[in-house]
C-alpha positions in Angstrom: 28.4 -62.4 -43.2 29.2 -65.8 -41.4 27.2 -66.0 -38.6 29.3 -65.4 -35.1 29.7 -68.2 -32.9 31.8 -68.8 -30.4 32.0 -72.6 -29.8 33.4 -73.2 -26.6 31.3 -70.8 -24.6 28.1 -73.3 -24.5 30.0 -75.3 -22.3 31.1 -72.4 -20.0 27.2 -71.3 -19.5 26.9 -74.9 -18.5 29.4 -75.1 -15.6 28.1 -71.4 -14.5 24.7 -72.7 -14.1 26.3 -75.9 -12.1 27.5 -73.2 -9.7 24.2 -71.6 -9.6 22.3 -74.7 -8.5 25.0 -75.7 -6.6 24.6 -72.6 -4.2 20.6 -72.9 -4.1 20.4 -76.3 -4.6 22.8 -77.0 -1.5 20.9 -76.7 1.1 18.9 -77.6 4.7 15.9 -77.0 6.9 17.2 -80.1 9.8 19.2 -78.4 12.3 21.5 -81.6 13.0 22.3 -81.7 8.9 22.9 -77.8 9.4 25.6 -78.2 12.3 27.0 -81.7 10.4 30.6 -81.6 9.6 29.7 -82.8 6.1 27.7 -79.6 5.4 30.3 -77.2 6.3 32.8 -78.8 4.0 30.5 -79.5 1.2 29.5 -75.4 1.8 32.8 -74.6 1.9 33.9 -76.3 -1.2 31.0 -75.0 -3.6 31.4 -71.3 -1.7 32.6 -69.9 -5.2 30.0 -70.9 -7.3 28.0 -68.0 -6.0 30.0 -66.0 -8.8 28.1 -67.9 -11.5 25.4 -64.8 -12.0 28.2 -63.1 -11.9 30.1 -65.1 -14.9 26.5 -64.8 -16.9 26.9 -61.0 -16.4 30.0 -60.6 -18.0 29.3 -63.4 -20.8 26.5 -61.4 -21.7 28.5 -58.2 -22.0 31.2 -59.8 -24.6 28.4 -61.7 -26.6 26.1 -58.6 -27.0 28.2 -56.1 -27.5 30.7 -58.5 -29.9 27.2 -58.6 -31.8 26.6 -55.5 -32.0 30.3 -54.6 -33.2 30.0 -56.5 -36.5 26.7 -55.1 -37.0 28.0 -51.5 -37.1 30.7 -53.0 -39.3 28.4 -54.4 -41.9 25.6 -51.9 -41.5 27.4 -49.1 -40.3 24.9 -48.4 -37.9 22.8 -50.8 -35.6 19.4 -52.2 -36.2 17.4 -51.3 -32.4 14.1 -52.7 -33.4 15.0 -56.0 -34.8 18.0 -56.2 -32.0 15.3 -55.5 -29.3 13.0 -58.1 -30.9 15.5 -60.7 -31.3 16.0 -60.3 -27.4 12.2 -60.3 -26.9 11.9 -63.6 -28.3 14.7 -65.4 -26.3 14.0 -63.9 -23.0 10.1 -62.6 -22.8 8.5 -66.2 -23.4 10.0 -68.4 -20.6 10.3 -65.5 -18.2 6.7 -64.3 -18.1 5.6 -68.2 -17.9 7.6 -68.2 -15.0 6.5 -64.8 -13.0 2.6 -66.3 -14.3 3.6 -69.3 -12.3 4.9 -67.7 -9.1 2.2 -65.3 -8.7 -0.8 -67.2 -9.8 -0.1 -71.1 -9.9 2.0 -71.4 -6.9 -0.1 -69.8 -4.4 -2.8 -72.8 -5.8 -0.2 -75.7 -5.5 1.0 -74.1 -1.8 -2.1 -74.5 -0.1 -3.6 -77.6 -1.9 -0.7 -80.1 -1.6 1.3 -78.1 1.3 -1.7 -76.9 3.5 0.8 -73.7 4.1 0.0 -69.9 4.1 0.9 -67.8 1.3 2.0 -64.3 1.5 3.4 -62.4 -1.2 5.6 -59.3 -1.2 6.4 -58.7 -4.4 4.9 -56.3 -6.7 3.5 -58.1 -10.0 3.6 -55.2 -12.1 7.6 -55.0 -11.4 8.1 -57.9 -12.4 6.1 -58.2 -15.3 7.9 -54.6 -16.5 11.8 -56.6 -15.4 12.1 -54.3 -12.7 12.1 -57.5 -9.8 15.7 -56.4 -9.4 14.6 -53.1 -7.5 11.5 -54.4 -6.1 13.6 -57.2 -4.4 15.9 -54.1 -2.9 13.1 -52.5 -2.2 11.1 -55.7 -0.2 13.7 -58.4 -0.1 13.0 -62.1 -2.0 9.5 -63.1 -3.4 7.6 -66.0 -1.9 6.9 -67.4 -5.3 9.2 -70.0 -6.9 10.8 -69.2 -9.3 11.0 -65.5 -8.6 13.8 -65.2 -6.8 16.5 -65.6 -9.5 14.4 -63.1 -12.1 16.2 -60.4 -10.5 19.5 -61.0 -13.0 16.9 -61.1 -16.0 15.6 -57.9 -14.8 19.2 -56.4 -15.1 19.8 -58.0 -18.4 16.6 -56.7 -19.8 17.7 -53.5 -18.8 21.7 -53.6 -20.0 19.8 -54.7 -23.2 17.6 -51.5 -23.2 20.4 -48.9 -22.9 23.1 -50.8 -24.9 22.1 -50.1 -28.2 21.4 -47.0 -27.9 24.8 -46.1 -25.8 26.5 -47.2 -28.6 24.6 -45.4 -31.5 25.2 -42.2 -29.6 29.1 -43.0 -28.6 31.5 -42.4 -31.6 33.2 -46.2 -32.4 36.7 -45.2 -31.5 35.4 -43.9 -27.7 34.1 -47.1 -27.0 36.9 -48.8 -24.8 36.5 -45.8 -22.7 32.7 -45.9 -22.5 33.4 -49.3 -21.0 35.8 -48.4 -18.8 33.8 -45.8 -17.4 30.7 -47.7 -16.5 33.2 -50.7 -15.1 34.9 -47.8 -12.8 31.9 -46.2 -12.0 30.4 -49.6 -11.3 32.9 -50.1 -8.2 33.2 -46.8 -6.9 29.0 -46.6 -6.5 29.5 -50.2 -4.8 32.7 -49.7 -2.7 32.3 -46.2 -1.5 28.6 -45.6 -1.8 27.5 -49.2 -0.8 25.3 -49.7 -3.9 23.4 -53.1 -3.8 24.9 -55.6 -6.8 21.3 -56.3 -8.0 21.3 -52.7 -9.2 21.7 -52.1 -12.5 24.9 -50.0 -12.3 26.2 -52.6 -9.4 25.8 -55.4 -11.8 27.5 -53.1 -14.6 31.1 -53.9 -13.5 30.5 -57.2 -14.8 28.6 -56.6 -18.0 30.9 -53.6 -18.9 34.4 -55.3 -18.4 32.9 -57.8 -20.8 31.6 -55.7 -23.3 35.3 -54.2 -23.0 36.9 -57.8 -24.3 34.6 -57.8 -26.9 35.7 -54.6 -28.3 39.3 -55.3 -27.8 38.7 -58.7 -29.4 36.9 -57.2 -32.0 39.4 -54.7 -33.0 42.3 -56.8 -32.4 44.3 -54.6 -30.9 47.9 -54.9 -29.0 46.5 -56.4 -25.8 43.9 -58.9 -27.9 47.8 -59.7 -29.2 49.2 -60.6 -26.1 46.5 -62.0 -24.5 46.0 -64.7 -27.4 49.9 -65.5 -27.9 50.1 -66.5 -23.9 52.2 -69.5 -23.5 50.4 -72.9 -22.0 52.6 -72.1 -18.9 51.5 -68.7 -18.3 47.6 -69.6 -18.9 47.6 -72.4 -16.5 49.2 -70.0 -13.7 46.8 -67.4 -14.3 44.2 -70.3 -13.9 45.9 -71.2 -10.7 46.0 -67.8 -9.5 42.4 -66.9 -10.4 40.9 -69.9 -8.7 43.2 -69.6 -5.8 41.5 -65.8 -5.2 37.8 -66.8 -5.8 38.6 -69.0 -2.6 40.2 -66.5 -0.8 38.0 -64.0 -1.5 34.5 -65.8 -0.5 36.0 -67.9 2.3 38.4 -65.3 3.8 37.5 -61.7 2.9 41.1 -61.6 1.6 41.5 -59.9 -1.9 39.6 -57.6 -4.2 36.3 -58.3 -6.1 37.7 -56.4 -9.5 40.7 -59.3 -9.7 37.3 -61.7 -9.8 35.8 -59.7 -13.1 39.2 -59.3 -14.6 39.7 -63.6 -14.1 36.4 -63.9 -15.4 36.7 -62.5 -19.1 40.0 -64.0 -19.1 38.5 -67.1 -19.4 35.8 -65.9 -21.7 38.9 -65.0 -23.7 41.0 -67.4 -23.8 38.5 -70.0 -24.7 37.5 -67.7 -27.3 40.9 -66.7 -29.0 44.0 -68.2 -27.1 46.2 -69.6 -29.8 48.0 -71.9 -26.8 45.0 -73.4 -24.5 45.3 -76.1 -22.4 41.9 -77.0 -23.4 38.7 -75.8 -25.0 35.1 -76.4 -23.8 33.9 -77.1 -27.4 35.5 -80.5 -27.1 32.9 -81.7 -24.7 30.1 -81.7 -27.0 27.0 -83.3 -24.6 28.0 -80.0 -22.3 28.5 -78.2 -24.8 24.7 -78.9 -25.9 23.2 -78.6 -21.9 25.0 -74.9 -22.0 22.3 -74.1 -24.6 19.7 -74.8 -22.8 20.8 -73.0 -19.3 18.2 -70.4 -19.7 15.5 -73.1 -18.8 17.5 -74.2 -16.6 18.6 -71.2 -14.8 14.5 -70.2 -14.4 13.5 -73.2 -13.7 15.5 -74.4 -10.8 14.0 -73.1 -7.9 10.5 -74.9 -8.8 12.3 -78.3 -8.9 13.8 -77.3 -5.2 10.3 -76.6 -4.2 8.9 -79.6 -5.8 11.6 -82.2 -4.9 12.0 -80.5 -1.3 8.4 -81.3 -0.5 8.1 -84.2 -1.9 10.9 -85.8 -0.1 9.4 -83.7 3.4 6.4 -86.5 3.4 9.2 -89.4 3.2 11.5 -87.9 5.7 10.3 -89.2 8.6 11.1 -93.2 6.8 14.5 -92.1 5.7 16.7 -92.5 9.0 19.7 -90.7 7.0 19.0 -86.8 6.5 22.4 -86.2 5.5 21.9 -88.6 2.9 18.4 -87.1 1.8 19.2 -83.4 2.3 22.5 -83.2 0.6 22.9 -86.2 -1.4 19.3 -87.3 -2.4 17.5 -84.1 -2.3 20.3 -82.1 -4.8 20.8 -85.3 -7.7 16.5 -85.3 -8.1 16.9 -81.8 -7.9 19.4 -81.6 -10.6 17.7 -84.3 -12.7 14.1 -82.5 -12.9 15.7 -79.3 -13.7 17.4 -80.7 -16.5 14.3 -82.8 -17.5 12.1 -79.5 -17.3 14.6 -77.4 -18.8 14.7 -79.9 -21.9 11.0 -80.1 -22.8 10.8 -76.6 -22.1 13.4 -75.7 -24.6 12.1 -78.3 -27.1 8.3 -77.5 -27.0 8.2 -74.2 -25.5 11.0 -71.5 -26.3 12.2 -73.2 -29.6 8.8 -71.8 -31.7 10.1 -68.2 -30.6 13.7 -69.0 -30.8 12.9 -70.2 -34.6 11.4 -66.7 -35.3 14.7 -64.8 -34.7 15.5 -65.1 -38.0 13.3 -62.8 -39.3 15.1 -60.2 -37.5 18.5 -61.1 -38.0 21.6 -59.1 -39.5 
């Protein structure tokens, strides 16, 4: 079987990292760049980008379970050891380098260059087994870069435990419903019972409703029929409308968090299968290429904050301008080291385990 690709999603994981650094990388210890005009508006402006875990979530939901759909197809049945394996060697690699370096380097690096004290709260053996998620509910964020944002690998590692064998167990024509289930369940355990989103069933509404367009993508069905006959007008309005809400919503309280899921696999959909779209992210092929190399950069962020942040602290006293250096400077070196680091580590460091994946393909 042709291999399944979906071209114009590399670009998406691209522009959901950019809201990812864009809400840690914005950011300010100076009190008179905290209460600056400039920094409410730029704050303001990016406040939506916080759903870009979010968007991963539900990405990560339609790709997976997609996967899995046309290997039950072919097979009839679905391979756990080799799918498990395949996921080992994309996400165990750079993610233990990364908890290695947070618990053992950057205590080093702290008090050497930084002359700071180092305390950390996090438990080592939780996040070596991907349970940060709870262990950051449990004692709030790590001290260690880098460990903050393991949390959503945690909960991927986790949807990518249970998936597989949900689906083994669930007869194929009950699978719409399974997802339904888990997205409803999902909301009421957060509305009502006040579940934290870093759980695993809190982060579920997201992962669920997209394994839900992958199965009605899959099977083609009446509403994968609609949905990919939309008109330009209609998808440009929906655009509108969903954009419009994400503002709304974080700025304003006004709105519902579900319409944000529901916007978010549309997109995932219609760049995937709209007959009609205004435009698709596959055109832009040097994005295109950085979206397959977010997983570096997603883990490897918060060390270039912590490296560029100090570094610039021992010129800050010279630079007369810390609006300029905190949120001009500070977030394009930032950026540029990230992407630099996220690179080599890609090219020299995750591609030798990438390359195995073969071996335990369909």
């Amino acid at each position: 079987m042709k291999k399944v690709y979906f071209e114009n999603l590399d670009g998406l994981r691209f522009i959901a990292f950019v809201g990812i650094f864009l809400t840690h990388g914005i950011f300010t210890f100076d009190k008179t760049v905290e209460s600056s005009t400039f920094f409410h508006v730029l704050k303001t402006v990016i406040r939506p980008s916080e759903f870009g875990v979010p968007f991963f979530f539900c990405l990560s939901g339609f790709l997976i379970t997609y996967l899995l759909l046309t290997e039950i197809k072919k097979n009839e049945r679905i391979n756990i050891g080799n799918f498990y394996m395949r996921r080992i060697l994309r996400i165990w690699p750079l993610y233990l380098a990364v908890v290695v370096f947070g618990f053992f380097i950057f205590p080093y690096l702290r008090s050497f260059f930084i002359h700071e004290p180092y305390t950390e709260v996090a438990s080592l053996w939780k996040y070596l087994c991907f349970m940060s998620n709870y262990d950051q509910m449990a004692v709030g964020r790590p001290f260690g870069a880098g460990l903050g944002v393991t949390w959503s690998l945690s909960v991927e590692e986790q949807f990518y435990l249970a998936w597989p064998l949900l689906l083994s167990i669930v007869p194929r024509k009950y699978f719409i419903q399974l997802c339904l289930f888990l997205f409803v369940l999902g909301y009421v355990l957060i509305d009502f019972f006040e579940l934290n989103y870093i759980h695993i069933m809190g982060s579920m509404v997201d992962l669920s409703i997209g394994a839900c367009i992958a199965v009605i993508s899959f099977d083609k069905n009446k509403v994968y029929n609609f949905l990919s006959t939309l008109n330009k007008g209609t998808i440009m309005f929906i655009y509108i409308l969903g954009f419009t809400h994400l503002y709304t919503y974080t700025l304003l309280g006004f709105g519902h968090r579900i319409f944000i899921s529901l916007f978010m696999v549309f997109v995932i959909f219609e760049q995937c299968f709209a007959e009609n779209s205004v435009f698709k992210m596959g055109k832009l092929q040097r994005i295109s290429y950085l979206g397959t190399l977010t997983y570096g950069f997603y883990l490897l962020h918060t060390i270039s904050n912590f490296i560029i942040y100090n570094i610039l602290k021992l010129f800050r006293s010279k630079i007369d301008m810390p609006i300029f250096s905190d949120l001009v400077l500070q977030p394009i070196l930032c950026f540029a080291l990230t992407i630099a680091a996220g690179y080599l580590s890609y090219k020299y460091f995750e591609k030798p385990f990438l390359n195995l994946k073969s071996k335990f393909a369909q």
